[in-house]
MIVEX-109551 format. One record per residue: z, y, x of N, C-alpha, C, O in turn; residue in three letters. Coordinates in steps of 0.001 Angstrom, whole numbers, plus 500000, padded with zeros to 6 digits. Example, Ala and Ser with C-alpha at 12.3 -4.5 7.8 and 13.67 -1.06 7.14 Angstrom:
! residues 2
507800494310513190507800495500512300507800496700513200508465496681514236ALA/507080497750512850507140498940513670507870500030512900508039501138513409SER/
! end
This chain:
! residues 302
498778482865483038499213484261483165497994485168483293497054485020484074UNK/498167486108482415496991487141482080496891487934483110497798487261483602UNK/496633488842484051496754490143485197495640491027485294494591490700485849UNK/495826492075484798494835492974484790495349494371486352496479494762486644UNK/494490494616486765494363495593488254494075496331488135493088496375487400UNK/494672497874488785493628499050488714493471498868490359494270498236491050UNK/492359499502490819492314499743492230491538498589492873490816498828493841UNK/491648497403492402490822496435492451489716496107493301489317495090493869UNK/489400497143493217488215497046494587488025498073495829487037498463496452UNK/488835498226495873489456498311497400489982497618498118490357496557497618UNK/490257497825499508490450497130500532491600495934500115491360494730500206UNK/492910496514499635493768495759499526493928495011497786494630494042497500UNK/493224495653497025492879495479496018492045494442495881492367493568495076UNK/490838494316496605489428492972496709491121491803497224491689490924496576UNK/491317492191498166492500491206498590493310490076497725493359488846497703UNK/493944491211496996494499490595495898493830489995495111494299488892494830UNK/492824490277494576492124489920493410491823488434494320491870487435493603UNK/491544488189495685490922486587496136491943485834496315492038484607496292UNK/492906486856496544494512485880496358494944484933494967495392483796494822UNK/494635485821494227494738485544492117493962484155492412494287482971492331UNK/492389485078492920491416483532492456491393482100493063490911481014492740UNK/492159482610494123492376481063495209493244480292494798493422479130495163UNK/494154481212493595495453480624493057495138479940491576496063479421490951UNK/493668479970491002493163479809489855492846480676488490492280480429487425UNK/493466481756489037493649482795488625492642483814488228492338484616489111UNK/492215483905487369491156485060487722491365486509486867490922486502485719UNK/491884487508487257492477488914487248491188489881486627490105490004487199UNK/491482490394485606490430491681485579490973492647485912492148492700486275UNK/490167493606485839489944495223486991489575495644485700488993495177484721UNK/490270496985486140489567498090484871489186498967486352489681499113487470UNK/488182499358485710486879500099486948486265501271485992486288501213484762UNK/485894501990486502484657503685486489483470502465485723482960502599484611UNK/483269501418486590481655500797485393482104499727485035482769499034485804UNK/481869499417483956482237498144483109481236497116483215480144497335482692UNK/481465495898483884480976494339483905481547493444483617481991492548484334UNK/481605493593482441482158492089481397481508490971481803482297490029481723UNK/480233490554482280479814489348482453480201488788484235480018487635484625UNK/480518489444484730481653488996485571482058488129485863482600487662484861UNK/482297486982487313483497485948486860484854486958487300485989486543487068UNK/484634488341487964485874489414487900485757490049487028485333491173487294UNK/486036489757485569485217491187484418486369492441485107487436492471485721UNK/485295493438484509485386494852485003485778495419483428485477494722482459UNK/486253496322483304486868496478481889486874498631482282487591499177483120UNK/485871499322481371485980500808482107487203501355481333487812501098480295UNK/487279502590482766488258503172482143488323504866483015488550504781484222UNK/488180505985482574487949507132483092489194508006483095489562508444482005UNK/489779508265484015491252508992484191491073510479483790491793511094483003UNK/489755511060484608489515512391484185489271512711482787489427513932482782UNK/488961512336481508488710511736480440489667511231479701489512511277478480UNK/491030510555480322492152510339479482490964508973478596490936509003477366UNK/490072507874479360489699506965478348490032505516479184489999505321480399UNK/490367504570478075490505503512478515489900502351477412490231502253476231UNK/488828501427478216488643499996476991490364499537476444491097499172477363UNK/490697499545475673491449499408474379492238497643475286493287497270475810UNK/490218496854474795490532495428474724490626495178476670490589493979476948UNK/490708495895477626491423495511478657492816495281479070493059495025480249UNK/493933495368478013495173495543477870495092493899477199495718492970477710UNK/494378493769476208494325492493475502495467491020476011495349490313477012UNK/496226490962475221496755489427476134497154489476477716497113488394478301UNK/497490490491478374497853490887479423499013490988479438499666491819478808UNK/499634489722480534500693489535481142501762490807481794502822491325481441UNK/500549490991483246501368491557484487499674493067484373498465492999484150UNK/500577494065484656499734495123485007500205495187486225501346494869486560UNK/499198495671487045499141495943488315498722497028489224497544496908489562UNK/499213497852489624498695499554489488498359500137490661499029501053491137UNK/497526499761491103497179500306492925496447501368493035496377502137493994UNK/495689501418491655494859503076491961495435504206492610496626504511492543UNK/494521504836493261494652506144493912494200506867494806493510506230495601UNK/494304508092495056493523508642495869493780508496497514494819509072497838UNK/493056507837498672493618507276499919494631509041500417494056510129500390UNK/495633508932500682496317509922501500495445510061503456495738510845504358UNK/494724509304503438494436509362504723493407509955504850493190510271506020UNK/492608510273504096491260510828504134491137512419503992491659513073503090UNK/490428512884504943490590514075504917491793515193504838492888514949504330UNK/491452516360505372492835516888505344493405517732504053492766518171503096UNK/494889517823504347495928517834502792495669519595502987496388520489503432UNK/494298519571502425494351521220501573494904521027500157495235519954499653UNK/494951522335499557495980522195498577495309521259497513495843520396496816UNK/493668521756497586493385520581496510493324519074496843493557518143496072UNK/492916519010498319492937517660498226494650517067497763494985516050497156UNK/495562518307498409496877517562497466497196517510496196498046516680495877UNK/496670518274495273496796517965494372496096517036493680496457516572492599UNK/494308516514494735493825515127494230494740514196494064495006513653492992UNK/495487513885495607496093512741495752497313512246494904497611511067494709UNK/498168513696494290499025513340493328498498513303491886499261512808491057UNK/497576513651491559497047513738490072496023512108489738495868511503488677UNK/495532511833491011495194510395490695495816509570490247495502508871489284UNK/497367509493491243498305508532490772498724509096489477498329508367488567UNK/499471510270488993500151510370487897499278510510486595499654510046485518UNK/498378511017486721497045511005485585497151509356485169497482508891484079UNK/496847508797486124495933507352486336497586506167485574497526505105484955UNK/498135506529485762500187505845485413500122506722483612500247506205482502UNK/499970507630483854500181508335482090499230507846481128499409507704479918UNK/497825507519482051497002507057480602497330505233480588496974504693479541UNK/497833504492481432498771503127481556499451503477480351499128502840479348UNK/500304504337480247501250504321479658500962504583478039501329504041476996UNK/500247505521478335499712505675476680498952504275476296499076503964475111UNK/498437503676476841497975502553475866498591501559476032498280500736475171UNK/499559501078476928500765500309476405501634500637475440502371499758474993UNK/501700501922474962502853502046474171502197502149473197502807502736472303UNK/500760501707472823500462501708471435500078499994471238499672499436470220UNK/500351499434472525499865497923471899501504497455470981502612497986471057UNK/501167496615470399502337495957469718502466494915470658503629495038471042UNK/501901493839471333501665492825472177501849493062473604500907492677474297UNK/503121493763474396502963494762475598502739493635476340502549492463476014UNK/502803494273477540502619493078479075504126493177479151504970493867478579UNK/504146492339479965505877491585480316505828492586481522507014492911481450UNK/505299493397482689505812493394483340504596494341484501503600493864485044UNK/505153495860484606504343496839485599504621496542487031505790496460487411UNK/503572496367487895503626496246489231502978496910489669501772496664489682UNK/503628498346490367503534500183491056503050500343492375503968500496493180UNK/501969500360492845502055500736494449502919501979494586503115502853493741UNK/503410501877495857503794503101496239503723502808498236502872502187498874UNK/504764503418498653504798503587500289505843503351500418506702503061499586UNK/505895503487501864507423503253502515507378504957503019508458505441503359UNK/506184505810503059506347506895502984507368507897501959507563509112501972UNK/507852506915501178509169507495499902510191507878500556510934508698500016UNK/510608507211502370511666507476502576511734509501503534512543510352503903UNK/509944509165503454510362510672504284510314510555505835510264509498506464UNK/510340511925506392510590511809507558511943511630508701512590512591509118UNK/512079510848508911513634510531509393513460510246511093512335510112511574UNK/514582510176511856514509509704513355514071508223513271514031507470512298UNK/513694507983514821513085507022514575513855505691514536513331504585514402UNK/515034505918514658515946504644515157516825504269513531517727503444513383UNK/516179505215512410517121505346511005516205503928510334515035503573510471UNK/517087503499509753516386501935508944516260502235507455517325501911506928UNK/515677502564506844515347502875505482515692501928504623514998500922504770UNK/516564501839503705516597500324502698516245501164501009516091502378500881UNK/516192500289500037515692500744498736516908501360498362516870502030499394UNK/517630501625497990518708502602497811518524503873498295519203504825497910UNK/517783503941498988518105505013499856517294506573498756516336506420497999UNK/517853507608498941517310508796498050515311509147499219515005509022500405UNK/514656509520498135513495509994498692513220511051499599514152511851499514UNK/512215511503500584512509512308501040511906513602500897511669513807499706UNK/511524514666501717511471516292501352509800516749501692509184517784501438UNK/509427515568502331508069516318502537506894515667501736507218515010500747UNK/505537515774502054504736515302500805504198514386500314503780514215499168UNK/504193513448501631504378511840501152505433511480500264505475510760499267UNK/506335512210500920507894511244500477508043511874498687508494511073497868UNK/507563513580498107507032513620496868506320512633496373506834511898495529UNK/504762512396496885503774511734496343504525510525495572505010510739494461UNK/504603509399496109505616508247495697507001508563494950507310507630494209UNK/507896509596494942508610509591494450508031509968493084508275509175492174UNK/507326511018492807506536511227491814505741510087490697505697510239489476UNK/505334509300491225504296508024490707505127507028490914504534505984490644UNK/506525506767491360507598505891491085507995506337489451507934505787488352UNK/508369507465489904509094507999488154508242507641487026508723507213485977UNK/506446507874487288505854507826486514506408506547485751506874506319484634UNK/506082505707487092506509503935486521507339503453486037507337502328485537UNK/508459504427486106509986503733485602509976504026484345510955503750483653UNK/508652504760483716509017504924482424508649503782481320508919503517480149UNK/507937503307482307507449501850481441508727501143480810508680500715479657UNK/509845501033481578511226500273481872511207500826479620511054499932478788UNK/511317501723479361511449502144477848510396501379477101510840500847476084UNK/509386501223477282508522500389476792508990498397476830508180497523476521UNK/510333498144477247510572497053477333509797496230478977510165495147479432UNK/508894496968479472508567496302480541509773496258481736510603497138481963UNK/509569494677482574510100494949483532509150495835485181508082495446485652UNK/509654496545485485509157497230486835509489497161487655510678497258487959UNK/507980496834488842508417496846490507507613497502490882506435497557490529UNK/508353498285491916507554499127492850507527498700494342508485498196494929UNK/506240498979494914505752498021496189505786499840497117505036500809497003UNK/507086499587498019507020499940499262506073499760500149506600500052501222UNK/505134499494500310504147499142501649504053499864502371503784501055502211UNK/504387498932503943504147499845504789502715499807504957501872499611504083UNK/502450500135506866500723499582507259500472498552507058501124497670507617UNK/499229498167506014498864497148505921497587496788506842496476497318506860UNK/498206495502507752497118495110509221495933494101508814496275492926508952UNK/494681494274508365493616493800508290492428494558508498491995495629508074UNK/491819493193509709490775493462510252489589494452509435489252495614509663UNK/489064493363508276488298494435507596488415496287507660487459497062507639UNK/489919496652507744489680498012507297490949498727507638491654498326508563UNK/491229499664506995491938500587507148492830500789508675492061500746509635UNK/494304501000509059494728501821509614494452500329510974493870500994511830UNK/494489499669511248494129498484512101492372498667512524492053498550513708UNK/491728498841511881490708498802512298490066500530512869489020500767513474UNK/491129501498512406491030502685512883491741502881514126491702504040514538UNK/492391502035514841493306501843515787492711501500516702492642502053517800UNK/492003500137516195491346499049517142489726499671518153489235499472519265UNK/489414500473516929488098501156517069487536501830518837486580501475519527UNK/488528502817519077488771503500520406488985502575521450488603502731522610UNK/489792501319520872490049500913522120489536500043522467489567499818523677UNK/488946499297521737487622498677522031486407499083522744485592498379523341UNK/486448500682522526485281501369523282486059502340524247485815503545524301UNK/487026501703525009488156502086526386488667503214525825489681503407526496UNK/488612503920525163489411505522525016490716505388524026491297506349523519UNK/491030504130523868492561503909523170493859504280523543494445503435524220UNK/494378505154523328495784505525523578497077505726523008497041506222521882UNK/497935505540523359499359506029522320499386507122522028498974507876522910UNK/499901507848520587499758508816519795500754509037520110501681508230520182UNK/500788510686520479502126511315521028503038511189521675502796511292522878UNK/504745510870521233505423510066521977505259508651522438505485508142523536UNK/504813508152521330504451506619521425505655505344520800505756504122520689UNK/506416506608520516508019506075520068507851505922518857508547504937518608UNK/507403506234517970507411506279516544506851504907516121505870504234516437UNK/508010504763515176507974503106514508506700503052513366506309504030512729UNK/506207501811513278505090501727512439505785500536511504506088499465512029UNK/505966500728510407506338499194509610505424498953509212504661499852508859UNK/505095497647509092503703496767509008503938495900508343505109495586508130UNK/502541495002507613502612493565506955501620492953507113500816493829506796UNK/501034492115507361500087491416507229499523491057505762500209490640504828UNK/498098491309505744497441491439504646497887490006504002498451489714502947UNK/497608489580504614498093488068503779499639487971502897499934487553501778UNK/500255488451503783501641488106503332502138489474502187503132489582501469UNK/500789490525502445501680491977501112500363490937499985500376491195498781UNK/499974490521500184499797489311499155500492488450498794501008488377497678UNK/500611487635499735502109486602498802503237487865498593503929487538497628UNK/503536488736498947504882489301497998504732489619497045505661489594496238UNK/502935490261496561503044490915495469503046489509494817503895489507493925UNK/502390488256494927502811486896493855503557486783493834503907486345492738UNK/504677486971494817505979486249494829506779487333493962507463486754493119UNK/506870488346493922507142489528492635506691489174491182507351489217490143UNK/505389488813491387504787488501489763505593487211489160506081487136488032UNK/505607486508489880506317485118489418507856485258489320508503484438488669UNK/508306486047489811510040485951489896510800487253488951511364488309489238UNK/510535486684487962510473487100486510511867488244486872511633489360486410UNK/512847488170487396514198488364487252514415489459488545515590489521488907UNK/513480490320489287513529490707489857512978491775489834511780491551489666UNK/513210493085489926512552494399489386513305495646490452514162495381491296UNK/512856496766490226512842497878490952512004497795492638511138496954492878UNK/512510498906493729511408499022494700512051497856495594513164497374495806UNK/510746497680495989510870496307497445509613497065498410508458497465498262UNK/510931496948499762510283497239500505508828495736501570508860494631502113UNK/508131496528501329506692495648501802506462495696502902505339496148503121UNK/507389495254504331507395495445505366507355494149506212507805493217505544UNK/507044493843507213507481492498508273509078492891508791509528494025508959UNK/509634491855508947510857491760509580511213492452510835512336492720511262UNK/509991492707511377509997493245513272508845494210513317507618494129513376UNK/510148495564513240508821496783513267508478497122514666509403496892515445UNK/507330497638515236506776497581516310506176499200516397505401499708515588UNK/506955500065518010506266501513518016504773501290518251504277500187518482UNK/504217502247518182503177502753518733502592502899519915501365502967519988UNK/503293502961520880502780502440522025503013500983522089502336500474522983UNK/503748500140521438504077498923521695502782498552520960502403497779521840UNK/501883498492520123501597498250519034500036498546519776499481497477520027UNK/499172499836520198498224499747521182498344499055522382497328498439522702UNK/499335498974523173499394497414523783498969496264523712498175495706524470UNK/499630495750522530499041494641521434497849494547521379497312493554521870UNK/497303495269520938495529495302520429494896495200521726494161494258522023UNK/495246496412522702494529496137523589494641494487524352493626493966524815UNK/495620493981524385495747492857525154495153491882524511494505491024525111UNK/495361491903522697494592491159522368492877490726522195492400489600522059UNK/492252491916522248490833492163521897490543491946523779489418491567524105UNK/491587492203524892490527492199525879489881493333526567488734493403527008UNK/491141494496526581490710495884526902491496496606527587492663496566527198UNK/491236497407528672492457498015529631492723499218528888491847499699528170UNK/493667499655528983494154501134528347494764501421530183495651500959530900UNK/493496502604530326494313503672531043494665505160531139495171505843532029UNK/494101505486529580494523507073529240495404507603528972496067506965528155UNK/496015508945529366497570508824528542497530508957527238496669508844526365UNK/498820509263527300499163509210525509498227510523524478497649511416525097UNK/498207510514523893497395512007522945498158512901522430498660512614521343UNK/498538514489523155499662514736523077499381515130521350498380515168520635UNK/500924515399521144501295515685519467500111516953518948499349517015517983UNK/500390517867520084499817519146519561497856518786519465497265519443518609UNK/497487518358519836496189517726519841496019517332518257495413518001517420UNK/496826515851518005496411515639516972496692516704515304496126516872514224UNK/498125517261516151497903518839514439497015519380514423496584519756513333UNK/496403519642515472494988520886515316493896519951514790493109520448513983UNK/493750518791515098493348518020514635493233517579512804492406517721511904UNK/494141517185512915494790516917511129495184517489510644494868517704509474UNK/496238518157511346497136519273510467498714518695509761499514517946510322UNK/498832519265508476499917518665507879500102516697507874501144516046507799UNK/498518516152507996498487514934507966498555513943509288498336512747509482UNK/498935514956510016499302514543511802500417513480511825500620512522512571UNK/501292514140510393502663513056509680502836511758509851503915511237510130UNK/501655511108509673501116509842509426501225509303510443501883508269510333UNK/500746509595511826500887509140513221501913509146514031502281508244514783UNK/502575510647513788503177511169514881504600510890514542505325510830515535UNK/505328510659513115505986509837512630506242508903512134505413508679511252UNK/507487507650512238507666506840511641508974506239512241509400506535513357UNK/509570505357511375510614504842511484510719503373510755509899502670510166UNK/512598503195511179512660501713510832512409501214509331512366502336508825UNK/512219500370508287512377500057507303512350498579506754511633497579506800UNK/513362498946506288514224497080506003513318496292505091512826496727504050UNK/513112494805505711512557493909504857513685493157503767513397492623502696UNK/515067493291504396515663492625503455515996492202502255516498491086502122UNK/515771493020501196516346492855500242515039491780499710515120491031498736UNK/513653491951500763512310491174499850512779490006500618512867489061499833UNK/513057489725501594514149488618502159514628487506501079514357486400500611UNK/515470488519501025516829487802500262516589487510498809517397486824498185UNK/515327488087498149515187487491496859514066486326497381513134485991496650UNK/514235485844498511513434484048498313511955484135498930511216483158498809UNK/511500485330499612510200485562499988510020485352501602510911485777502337UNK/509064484807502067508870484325503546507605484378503800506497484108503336UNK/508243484904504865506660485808505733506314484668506490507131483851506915UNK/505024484620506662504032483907507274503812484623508932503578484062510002UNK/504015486207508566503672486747510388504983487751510030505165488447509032UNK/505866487550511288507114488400511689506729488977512478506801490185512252UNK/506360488746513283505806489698514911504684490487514724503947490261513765UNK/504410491532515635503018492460515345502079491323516518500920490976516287UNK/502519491076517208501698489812518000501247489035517324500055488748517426UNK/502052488450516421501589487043516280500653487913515327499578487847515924UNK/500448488660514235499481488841513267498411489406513993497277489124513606UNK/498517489985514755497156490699515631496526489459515809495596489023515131UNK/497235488760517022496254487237517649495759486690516301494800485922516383UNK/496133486890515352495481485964513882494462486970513583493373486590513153UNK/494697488193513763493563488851512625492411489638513536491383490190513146UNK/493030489473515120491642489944515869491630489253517332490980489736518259UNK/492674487677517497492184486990518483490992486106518584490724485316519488UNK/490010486498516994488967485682517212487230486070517627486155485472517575UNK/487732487466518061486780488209518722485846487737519691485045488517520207UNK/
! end
């Protein structure tokens, strides 16, 4: 099986790609610089530019579409919002244009998206894939660069779109921005402390996305979540107990972190339930259910 990546070298992207290769697999990346001699060939391709190598499509199975601009970085002025949506939909339209000129398509588009699609809801509401998108600008972003993807579905491809929630690895992102403070004592619960975080362990939004690639017969969004979502104060608990650190500050009230972030305060100060089931029930098994048990794996070896 052929698999070509955008996004590739990023956090969750390098991920995947060692997942492919551990599996025998070895995946090219279409990347900004091209390294064909590679044992990861790099294959370029420029979004701003509308250009893509031709022969990176070549004999390609499964496309795989993670590019984009991080939503977490910096705050959502208008341009940075319109970075963050023009990466994804730019970056999905020129996909699309050169699949629909191969005669030889790939069998089959695989979409990042969020569990941010469902929007902002109470915290006790359980989100499942059915469910309609929601009103604010996450819950656009993804609904937006979902549609992009469903257009492949006309091109004869089959399509899945990856719900992910927080993805928990040490290396990086929202885990290691967590862990950071409280390691150096000033860790606290964000706001109420009530707000649900759905999570996965890096390992296992790896086996789903294989377990998606391989299960030919299975298409549209799956949510990329662990079975047992865990708040935010429950969740700095965790860390702290695990790494070995007292938390005695209070919580950080809400209004702190808007003046702070602003519109992107979203990210923290909300969240809710969201169902693993339906990735369940098509045959997929998680390795970490608990936010415990994956913490003690990914930072009890401190």
């Amino acid at each position: 099986m052929n698999i070509l990546i955008t996004g590739g070298t990023g956090l969750l992207g390098g991920r995947l790609v060692d997942y492919f290769s551990s599996l025998g697999m070895f995946p090219r990346l279409l990347s900004r610089k091209e390294d064909l001699n590679a044992e990861i060939s790099r294959f370029e391709w420029n979004i701003r530019e509308s250009k893509i190598d031709p022969s990176a499509l070549e004999g390609v199975d499964v496309l795989i579409h993670l590019a984009g601009a991080n939503v977490g970085e910096g705050r959502w002025t208008a341009n940075r919002k319109k970075e963050i949506i023009d990466s994804r939909i730019d970056s999905t339209q020129l996909l699309y244009e050169a699949v629909a000129g191969m005669q030889n398509k790939p069998k089959t588009l695989i979409c990042a998206s969020a569990t941010g699609y469902y929007g902002l809801q109470e915290f006790d509401h359980e989100s499942q894939e059915d469910e309609n998108a929601g009103g604010d600008f996450l819950a656009q972003v993804c609904e937006k660069w979902e549609s992009e993807a469903d257009r492949f579905q006309d091109l004869g491809l089959r399509v899945v779109k990856l719900r992910t929630g927080v993805v928990f690895d040490e290396s990086g992102g929202a885990l290691q921005k967590m862990t950071l403070p409280i390691r150096w004592f000033a860790g606290a619960p964000l706001g109420s402390g009530k707000q649900i975080i759905p999570w996965i362990h890096w390992k296992d939004w790896c086996g789903a996305v294989g377990h998606l690639v391989n299960e030919n017969e299975l298409s549209g969004a799956y949510n990329l979540v662990a079975p047992e979502p865990v708040t935010n104060a429950t969740l700095t608990r965790l860390i702290a107990r695990v790494i070995g650190r007292p938390l005695f500050l209070p919580n950080v009230p809400a209004f702190v972190l808007k003046l702070m972030l602003g519109e992107m305060s979203s990210i923290v100060l909300r969240g809710h339930k969201v169902s693993s089931q339906k990735l369940e029930a098509s045959g997929f098994k998680f390795q970490y259910t608990s936010a415990e048990q994956a913490l003690s794996e990914l930072l009890g070896r401190d």
